[in-house]
C-alpha positions as a Markdown table, in Angstrom:
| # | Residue | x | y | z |
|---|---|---|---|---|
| 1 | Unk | -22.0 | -23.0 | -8.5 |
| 2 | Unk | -18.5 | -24.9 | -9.5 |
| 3 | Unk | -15.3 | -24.0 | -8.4 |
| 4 | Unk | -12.1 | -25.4 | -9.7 |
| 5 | Unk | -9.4 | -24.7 | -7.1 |
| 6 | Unk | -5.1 | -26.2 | -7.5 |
| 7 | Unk | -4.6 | -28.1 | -4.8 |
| 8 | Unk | -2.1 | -25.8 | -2.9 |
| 9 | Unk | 0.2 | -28.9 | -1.0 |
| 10 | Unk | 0.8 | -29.9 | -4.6 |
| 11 | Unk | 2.8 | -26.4 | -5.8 |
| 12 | Unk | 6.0 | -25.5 | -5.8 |
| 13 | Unk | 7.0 | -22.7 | -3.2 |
| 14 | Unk | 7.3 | -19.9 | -6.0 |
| 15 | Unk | 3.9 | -21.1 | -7.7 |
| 16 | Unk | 1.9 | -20.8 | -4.5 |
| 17 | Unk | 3.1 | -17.6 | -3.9 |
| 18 | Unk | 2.8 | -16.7 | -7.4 |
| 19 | Unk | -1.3 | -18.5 | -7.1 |
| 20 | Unk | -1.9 | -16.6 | -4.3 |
| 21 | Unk | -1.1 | -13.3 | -5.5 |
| 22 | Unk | -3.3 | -14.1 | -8.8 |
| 23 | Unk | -6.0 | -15.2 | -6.3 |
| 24 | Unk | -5.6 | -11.6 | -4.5 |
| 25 | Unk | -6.3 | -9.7 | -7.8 |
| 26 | Unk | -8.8 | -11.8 | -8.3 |
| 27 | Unk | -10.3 | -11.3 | -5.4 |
| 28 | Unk | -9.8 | -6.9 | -5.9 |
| 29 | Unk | -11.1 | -7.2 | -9.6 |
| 30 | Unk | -14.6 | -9.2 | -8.3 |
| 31 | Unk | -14.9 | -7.0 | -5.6 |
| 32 | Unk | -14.4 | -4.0 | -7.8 |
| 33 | Unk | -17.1 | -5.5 | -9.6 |
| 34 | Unk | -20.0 | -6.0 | -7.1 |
| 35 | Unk | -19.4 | -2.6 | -5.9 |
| 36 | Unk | -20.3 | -1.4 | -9.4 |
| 37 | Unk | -23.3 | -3.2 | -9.6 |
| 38 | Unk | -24.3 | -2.3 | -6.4 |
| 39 | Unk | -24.0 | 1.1 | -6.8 |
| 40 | Unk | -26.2 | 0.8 | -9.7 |
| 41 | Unk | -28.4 | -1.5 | -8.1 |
| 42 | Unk | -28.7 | 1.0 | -5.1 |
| 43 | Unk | -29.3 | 3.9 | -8.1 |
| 44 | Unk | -32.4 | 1.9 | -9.7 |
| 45 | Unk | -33.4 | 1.2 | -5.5 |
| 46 | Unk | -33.6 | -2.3 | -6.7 |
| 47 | Unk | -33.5 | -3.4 | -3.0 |
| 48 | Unk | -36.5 | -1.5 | -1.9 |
| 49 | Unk | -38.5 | -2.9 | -4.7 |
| 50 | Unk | -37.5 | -6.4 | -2.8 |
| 51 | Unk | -38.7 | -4.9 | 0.2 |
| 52 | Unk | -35.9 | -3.7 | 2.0 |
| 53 | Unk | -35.4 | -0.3 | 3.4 |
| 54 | Unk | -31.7 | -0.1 | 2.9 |
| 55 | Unk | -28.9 | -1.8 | 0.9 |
| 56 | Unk | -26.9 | -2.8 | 3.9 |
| 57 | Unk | -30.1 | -5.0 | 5.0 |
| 58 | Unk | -30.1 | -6.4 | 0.7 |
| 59 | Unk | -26.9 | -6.9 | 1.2 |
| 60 | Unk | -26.8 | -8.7 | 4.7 |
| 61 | Unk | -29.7 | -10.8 | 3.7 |
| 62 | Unk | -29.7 | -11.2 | 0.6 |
| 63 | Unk | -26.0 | -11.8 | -0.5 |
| 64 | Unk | -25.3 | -12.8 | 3.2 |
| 65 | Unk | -22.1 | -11.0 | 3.9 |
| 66 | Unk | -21.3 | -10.2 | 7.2 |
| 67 | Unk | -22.3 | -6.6 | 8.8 |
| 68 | Unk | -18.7 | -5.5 | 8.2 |
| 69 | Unk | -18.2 | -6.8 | 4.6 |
| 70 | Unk | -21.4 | -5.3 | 3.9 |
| 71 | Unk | -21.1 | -2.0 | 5.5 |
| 72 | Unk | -17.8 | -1.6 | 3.5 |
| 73 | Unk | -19.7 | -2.5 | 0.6 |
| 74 | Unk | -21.9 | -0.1 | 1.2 |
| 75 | Unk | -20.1 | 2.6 | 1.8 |
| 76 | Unk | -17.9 | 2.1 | -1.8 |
| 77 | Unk | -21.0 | 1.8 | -3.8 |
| 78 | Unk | -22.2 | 5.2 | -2.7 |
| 79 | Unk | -18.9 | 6.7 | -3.6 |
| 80 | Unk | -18.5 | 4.7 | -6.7 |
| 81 | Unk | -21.9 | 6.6 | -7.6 |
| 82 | Unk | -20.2 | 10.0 | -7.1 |
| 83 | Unk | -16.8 | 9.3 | -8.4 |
| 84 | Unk | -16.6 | 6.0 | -10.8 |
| 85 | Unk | -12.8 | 5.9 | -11.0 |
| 86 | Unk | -12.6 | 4.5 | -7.3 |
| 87 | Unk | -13.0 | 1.6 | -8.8 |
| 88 | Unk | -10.2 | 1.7 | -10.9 |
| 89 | Unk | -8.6 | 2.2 | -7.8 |
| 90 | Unk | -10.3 | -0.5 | -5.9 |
| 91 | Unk | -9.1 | -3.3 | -8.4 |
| 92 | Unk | -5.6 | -2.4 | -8.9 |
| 93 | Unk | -5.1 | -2.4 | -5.2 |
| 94 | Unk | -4.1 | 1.3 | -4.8 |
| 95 | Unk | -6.5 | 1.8 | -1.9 |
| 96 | Unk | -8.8 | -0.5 | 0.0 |
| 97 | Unk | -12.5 | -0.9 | 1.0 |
| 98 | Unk | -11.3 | 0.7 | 4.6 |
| 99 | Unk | -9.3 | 3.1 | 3.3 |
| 100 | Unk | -12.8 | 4.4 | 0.8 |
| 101 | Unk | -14.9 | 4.2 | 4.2 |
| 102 | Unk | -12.3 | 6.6 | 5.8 |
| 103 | Unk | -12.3 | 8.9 | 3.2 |
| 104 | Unk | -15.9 | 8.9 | 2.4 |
| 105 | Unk | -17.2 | 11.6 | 4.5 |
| 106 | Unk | -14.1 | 14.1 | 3.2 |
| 107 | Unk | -14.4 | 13.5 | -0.7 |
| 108 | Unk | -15.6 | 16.9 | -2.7 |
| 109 | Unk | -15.2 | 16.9 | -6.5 |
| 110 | Unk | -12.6 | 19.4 | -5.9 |
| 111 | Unk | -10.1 | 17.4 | -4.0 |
| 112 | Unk | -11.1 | 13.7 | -4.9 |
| 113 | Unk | -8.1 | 13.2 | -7.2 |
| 114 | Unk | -5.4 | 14.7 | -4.5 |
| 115 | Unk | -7.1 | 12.6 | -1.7 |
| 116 | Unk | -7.1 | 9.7 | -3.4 |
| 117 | Unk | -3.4 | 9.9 | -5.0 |
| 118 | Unk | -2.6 | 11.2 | -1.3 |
| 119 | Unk | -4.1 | 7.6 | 0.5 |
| 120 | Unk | -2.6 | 5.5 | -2.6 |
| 121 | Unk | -0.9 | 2.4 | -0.8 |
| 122 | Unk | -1.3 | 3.5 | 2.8 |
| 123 | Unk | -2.5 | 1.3 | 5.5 |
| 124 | Unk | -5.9 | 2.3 | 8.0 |
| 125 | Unk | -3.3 | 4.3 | 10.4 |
| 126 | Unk | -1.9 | 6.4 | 7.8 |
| 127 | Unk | -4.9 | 7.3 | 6.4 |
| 128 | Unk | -6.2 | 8.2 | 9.6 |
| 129 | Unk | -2.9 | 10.4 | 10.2 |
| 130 | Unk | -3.2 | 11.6 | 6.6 |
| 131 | Unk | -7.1 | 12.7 | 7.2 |
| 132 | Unk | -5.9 | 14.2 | 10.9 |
| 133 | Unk | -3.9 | 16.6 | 9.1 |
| 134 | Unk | -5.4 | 17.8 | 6.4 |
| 135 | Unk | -9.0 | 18.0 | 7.6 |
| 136 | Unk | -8.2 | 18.3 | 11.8 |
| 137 | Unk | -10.3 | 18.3 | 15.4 |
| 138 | Unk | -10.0 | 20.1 | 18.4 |
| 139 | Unk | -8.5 | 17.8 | 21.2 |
| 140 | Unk | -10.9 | 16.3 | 24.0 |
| 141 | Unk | -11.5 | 17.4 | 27.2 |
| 142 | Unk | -10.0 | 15.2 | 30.1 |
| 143 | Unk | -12.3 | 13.0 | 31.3 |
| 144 | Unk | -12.9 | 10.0 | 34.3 |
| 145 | Unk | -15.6 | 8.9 | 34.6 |
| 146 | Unk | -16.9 | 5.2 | 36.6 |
| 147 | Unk | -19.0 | 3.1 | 34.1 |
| 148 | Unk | -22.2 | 1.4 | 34.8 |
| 149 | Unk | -22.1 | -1.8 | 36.4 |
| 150 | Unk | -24.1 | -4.7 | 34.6 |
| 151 | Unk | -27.4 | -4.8 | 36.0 |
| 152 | Unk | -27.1 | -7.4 | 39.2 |
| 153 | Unk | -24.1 | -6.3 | 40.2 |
| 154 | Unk | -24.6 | -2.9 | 42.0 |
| 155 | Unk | -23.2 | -4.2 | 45.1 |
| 156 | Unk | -20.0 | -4.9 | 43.2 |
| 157 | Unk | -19.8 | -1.2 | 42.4 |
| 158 | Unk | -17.1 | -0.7 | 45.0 |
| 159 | Unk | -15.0 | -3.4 | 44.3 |
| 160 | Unk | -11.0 | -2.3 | 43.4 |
| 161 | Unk | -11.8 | -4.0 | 39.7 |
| 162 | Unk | -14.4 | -1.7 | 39.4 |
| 163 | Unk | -14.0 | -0.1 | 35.4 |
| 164 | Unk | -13.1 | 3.4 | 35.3 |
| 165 | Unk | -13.2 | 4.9 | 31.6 |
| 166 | Unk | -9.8 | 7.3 | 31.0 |
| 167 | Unk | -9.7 | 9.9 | 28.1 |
| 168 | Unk | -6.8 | 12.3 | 27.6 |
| 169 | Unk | -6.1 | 14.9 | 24.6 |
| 170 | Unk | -2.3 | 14.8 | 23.2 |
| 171 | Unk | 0.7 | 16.0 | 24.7 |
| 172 | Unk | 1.0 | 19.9 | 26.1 |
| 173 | Unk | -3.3 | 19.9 | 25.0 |
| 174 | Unk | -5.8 | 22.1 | 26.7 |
| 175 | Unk | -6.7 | 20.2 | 30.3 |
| 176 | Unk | -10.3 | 20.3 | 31.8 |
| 177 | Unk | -11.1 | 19.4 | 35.4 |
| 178 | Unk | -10.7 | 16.0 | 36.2 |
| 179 | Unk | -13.1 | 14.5 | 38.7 |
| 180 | Unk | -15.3 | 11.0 | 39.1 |
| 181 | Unk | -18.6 | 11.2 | 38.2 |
| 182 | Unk | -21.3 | 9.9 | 40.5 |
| 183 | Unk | -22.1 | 6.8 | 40.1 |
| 184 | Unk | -25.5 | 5.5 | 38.8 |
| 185 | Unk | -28.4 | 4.5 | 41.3 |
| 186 | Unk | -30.1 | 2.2 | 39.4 |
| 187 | Unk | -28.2 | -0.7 | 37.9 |
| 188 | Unk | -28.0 | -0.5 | 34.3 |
| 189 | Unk | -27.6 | -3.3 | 31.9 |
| 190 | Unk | -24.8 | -2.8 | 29.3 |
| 191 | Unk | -22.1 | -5.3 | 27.4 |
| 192 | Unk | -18.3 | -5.5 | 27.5 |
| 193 | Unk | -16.1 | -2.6 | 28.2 |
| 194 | Unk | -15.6 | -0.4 | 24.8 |
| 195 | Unk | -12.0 | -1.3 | 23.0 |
| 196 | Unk | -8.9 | 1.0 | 23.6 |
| 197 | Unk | -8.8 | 3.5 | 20.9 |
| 198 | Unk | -5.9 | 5.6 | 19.8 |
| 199 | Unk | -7.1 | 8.1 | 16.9 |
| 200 | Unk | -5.4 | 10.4 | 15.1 |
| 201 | Unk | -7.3 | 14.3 | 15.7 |
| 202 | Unk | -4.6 | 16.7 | 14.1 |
| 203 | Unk | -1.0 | 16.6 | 13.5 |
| 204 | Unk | 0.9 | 15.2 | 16.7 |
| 205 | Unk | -2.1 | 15.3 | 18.4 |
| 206 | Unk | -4.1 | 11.7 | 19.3 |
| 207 | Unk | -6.8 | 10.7 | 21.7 |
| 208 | Unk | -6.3 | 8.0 | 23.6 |
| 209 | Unk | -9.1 | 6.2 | 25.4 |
| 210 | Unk | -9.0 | 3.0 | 27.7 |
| 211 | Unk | -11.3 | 1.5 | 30.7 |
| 212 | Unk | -8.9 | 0.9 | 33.9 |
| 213 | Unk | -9.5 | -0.6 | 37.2 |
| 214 | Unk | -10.4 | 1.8 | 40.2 |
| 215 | Unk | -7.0 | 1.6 | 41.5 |
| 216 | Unk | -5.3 | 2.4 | 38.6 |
| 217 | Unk | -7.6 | 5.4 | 38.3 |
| 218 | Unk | -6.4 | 6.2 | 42.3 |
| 219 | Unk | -3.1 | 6.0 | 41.5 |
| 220 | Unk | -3.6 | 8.9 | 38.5 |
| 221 | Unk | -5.2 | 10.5 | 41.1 |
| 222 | Unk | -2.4 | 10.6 | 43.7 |
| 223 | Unk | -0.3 | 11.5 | 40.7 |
| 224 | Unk | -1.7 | 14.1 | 40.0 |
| 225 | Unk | -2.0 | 15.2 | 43.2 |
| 226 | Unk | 2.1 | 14.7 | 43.9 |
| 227 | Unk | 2.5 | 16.7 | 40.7 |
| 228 | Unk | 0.1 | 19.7 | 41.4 |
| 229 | Unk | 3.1 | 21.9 | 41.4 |
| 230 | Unk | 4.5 | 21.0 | 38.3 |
| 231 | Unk | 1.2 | 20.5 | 36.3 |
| 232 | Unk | -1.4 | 22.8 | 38.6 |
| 233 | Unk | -4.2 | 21.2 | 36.2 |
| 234 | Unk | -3.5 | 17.6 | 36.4 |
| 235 | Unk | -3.9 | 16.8 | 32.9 |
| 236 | Unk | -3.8 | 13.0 | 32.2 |
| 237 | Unk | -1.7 | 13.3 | 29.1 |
| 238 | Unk | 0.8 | 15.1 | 30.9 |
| 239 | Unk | 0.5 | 12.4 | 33.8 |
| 240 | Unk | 0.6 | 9.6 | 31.5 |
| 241 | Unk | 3.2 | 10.7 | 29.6 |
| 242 | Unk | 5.6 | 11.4 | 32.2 |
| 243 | Unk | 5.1 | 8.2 | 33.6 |
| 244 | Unk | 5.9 | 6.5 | 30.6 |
| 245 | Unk | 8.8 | 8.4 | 30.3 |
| 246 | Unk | 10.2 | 6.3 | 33.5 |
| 247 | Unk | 8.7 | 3.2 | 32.7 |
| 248 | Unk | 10.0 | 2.9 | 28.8 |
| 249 | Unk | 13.5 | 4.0 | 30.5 |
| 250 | Unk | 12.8 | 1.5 | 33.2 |
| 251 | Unk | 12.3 | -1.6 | 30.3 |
| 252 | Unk | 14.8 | -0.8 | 27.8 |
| 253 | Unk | 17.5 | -0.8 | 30.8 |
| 254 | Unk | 16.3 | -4.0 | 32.0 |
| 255 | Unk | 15.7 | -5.7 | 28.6 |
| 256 | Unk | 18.6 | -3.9 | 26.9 |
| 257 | Unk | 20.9 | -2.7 | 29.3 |
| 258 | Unk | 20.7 | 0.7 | 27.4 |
| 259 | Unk | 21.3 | 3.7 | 30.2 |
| 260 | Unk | 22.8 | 6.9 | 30.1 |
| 261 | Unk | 25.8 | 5.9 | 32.4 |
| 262 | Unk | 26.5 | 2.4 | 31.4 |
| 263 | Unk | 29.8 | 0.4 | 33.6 |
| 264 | Unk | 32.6 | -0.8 | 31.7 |
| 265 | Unk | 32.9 | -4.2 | 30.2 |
| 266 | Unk | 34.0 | -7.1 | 32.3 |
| 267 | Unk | 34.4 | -9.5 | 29.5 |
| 268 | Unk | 32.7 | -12.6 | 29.2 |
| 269 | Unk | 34.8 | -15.3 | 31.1 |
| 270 | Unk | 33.1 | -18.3 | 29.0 |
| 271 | Unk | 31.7 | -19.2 | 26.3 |
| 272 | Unk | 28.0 | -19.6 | 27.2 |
| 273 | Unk | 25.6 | -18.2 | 24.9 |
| 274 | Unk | 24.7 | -15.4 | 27.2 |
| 275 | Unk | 24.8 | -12.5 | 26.1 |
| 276 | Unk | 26.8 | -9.6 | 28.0 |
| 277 | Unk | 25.2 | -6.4 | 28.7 |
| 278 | Unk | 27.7 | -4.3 | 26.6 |
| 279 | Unk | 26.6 | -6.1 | 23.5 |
| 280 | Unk | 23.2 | -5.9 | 24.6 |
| 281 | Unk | 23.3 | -2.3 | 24.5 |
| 282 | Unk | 25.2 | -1.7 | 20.9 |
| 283 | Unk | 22.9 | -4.1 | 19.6 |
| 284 | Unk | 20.1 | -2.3 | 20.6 |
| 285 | Unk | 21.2 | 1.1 | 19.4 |
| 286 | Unk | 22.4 | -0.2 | 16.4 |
| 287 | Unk | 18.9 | -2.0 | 15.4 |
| 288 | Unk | 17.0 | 0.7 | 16.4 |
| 289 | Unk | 15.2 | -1.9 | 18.8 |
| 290 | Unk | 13.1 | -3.4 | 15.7 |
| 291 | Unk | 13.8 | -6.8 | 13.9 |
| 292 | Unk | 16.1 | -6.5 | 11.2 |
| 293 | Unk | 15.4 | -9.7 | 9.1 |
| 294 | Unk | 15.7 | -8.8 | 5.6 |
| 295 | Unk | 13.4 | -10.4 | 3.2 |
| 296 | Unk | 13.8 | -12.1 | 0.1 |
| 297 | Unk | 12.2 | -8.9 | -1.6 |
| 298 | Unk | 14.7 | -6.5 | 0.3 |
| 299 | Unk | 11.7 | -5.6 | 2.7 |
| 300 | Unk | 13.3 | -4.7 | 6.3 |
| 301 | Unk | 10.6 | -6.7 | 8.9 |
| 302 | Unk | 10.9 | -3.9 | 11.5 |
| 303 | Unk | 8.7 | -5.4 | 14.2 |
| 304 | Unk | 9.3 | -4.1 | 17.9 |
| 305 | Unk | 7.0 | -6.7 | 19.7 |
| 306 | Unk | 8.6 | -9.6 | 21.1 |
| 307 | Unk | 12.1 | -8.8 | 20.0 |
| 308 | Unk | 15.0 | -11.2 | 20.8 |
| 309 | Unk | 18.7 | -11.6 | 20.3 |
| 310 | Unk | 19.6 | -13.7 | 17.9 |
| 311 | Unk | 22.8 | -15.0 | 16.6 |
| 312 | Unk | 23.5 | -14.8 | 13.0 |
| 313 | Unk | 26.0 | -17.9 | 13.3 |
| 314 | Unk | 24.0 | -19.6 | 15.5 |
| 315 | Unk | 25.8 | -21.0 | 18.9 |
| 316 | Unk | 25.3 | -23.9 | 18.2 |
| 317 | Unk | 27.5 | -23.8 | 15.1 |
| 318 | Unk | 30.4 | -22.1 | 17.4 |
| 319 | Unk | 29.0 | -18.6 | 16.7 |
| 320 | Unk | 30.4 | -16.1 | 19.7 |
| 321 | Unk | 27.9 | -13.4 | 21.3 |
| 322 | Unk | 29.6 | -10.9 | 19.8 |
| 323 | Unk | 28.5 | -7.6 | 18.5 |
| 324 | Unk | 29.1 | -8.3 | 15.0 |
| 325 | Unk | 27.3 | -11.9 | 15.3 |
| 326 | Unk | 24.2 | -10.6 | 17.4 |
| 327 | Unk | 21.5 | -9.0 | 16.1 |
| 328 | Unk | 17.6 | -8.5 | 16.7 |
| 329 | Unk | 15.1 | -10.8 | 15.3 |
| 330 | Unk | 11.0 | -11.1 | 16.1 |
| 331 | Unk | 9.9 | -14.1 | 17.7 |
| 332 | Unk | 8.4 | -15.1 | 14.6 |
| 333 | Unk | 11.8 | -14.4 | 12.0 |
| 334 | Unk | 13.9 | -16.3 | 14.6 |
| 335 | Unk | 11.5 | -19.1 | 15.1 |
| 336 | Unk | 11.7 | -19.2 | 11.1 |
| 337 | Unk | 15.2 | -19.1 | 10.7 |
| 338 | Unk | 15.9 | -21.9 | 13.2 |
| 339 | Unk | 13.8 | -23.7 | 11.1 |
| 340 | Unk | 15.8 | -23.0 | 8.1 |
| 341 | Unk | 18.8 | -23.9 | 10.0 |
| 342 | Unk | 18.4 | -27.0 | 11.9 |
| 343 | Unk | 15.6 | -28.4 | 9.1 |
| 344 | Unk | 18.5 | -29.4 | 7.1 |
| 345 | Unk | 21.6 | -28.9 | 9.8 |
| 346 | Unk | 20.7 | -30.7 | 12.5 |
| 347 | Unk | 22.0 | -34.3 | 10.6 |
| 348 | Unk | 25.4 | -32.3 | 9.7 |
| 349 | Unk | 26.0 | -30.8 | 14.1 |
| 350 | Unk | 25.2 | -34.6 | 15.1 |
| 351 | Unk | 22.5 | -32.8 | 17.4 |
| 352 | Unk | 18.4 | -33.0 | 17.9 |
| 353 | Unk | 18.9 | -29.7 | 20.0 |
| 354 | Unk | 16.4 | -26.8 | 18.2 |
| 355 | Unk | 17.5 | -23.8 | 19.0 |
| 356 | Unk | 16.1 | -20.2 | 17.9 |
| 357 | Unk | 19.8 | -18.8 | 17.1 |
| 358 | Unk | 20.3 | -19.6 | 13.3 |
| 359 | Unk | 21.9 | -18.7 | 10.1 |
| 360 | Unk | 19.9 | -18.9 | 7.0 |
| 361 | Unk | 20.9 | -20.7 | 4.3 |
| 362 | Unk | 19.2 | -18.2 | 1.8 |
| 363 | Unk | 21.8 | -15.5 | 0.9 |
| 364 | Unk | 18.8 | -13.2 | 0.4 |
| 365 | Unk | 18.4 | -13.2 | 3.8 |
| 366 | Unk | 21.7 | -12.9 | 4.8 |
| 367 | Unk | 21.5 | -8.9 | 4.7 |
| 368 | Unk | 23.4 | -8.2 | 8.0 |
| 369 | Unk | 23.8 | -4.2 | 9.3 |
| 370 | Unk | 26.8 | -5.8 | 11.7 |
| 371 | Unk | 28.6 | -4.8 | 8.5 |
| 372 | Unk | 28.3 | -1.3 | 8.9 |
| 373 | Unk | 28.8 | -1.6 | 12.9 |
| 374 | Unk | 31.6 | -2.5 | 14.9 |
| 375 | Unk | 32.2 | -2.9 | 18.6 |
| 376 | Unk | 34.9 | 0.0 | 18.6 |
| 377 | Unk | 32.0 | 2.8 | 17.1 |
| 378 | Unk | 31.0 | 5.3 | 19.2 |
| 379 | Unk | 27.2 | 5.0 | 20.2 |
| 380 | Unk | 25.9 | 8.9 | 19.8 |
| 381 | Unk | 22.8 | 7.7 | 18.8 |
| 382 | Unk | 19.9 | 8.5 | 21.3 |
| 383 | Unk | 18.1 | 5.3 | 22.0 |
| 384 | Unk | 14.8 | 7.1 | 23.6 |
| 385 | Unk | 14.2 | 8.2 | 19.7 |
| 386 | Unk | 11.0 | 6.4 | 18.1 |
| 387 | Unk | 11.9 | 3.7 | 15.7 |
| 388 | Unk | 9.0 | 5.6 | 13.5 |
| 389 | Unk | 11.7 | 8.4 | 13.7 |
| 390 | Unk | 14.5 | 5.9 | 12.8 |
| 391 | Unk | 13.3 | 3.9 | 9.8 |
| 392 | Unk | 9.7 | 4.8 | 9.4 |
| 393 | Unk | 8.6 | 1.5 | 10.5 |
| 394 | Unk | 6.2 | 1.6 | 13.1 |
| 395 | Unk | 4.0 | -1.0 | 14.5 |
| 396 | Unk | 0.3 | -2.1 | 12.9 |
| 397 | Unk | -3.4 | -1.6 | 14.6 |
């Protein structure tokens, strides 16, 4: 087979993204495609006539996708069988191979068209949130339990690294008896630790799952010892979430400067491009804590994760740390807008000095909230709230 490809160092900035969004259709509509075919391929049981015994095996060996690409695969052909317009659905880009997986086990002919309009351009989390509500679990019992050490390493059993899995239902849920179970006798072979999970069971109500160290798993033991008056059951949910309580508090005062009783300004007696706590603090309520870099297509980035300060006229270029000149960027939109900056700025400030406080020189991106927040406003904003509460951005899985 022939492919003719552009080479993409040879387009224009608006053509490659213009390619690579044909390319992305592209790539929906031939997707859309197989999964028709192998729906009916699967109907005629085409691959067991080959000598398979199921179509994720065809389609593993045969058309070599991976195990994922192929379970996926699977999974939409069966549904296409049932209910043919998923992939009109499938091709436009409405909803996704993941998002037909998650909905698979859920779809009746009687609410197929409300599910589907109801998942329509949401992401794996908000499907999962979406499916938590409207079809919902009961919440988990509390459980610690040690997990088998690999086999040869019995004798490490005791060890303070020693795995212990941790499994709590949502806040104010239903607590069950918390104790360690025994520990195997006989060493038992077994591969990594299982992932984190965080899934969605019923409205405002997740279980969370992770492997921790023995003395981590001590330490929510002496917690919940210390707190048997308060919670007489020692739930883990309400453990954990008390203790993130203090440690959130704990980061955003030392990051931020945010607290409930902050001191008075001092003033800043130079003009270093430190930035003084004060601002810190407005800045952060202001922003909501997320990265407001503004796109060229008006999208707000949002990202909590490695948030910075950054100055809109960058210091470099005599720009103050001032309330109105700070704001929050990612690492990766401040990296970016340096770039923009000293790319073609660094000739005109006589300076080989990179620094991540920029301007951009696209006016798109010169969307600023400073404009709408000034030093002298009172903050009566509570900074502890969500930033899912405050601009529906919340971060990806």
């Amino acid at each position: 087979m022939t492919m003719s490809m552009t080479v993409p160092s040879r387009l224009s900035d608006g053509e490659l993204v213009a390619e690579v969004t044909r390319l992305a259709h592209s790539e929906r509509a031939a997707t859309s495609c197989l999964i028709a075919h192998l729906a009916e391929l699967y109907g005629r049981r085409l691959h067991e006539r080959a000598g398979f015994a199921s179509l994720f095996t065809y389609c593993t060996s045969v058309l070599r996708l991976s195990e994922h690409e192929a379970y996926d695969r699977m999974k939409a052909a069966k549904v296409a069988r049932r209910y043919p317009a998923v992939l009109g659905l499938l091709a436009s880009g409405r909803i996704n191979l993941t998002t037909v997986r998650l909905l698979a086990p859920h779809l009746t002919r009687e609410n197929r068209e409300e599910l589907f309009a109801a998942a329509s351009g949401k992401n794996k989390r908000q499907v999962q949130e979406l499916l938590a509500e409207r079809f919902p679990k009961p919440d988990v019992a509390s459980s610690i339990r040690k997990l088998p050490a690999p086999s040869g390493m019995a004798d490490r059993e005791a060890a303070p690294s020693a795995p212990v899995s941790v499994a709590a239902p949502g806040e104010n849920g239903r607590a069950m008896p918390v104790l360690p179970a025994a520990a195997p006798s006989v060493p038992v072979s077994i591969t990594a630790p299982p992932r984190p999970l965080v899934q969605p069971l019923a409205p405002d109500r997740y279980r969370v799952s992770f492997t921790a160290t023995s003395e981590i798993c001590e330490k929510l033991q002496l917690a919940q010892d210390l707190l048997r008056h308060a919670v007489p059951s020692g739930d883990p949910a309400e453990i954990f979430g008390r203790a993130l309580d203090v440690l959130v508090e704990e980061l955003v005062r030392r990051k931020y400067a945010v607290t409930t009783r902050p001191r008075g300004s001092r003033g800043q007696e130079d003009d270093s491009r430190n930035v003084p706590a004060e601002v810190k603090r407005i800045v952060y309520v202001r922003d909501r804590g997320c990265c407001v870099f503004v796109g060229s297509d008006g999208r707000k980035c949002g990202e909590r994760a490695f948030v910075e300060f950054h100055h809109v006229i960058p210091y470099a270029a005599g720009g103050k740390s001032t309330v109105d000149n700070i704001e929050l960027r990612c690492h990766a939109h401040n990296g970016y807008e340096a770039e923009l900056f000293y790319g073609s700025s660094r000739r005109a400030l006589g300076t080989d000095v990179v620094s991540a406080d920029v301007v951009s020189e696209t006016p798109a991106l010169g969307v600023s909230p400073s404009t709408r927040f000034r030093s002298g406003t009172k903050i009566t904003d509570d900074w502890r709230t969500p930033p899912r509460v405050w601009n529906g951005f919340g971060s990806s899985p």
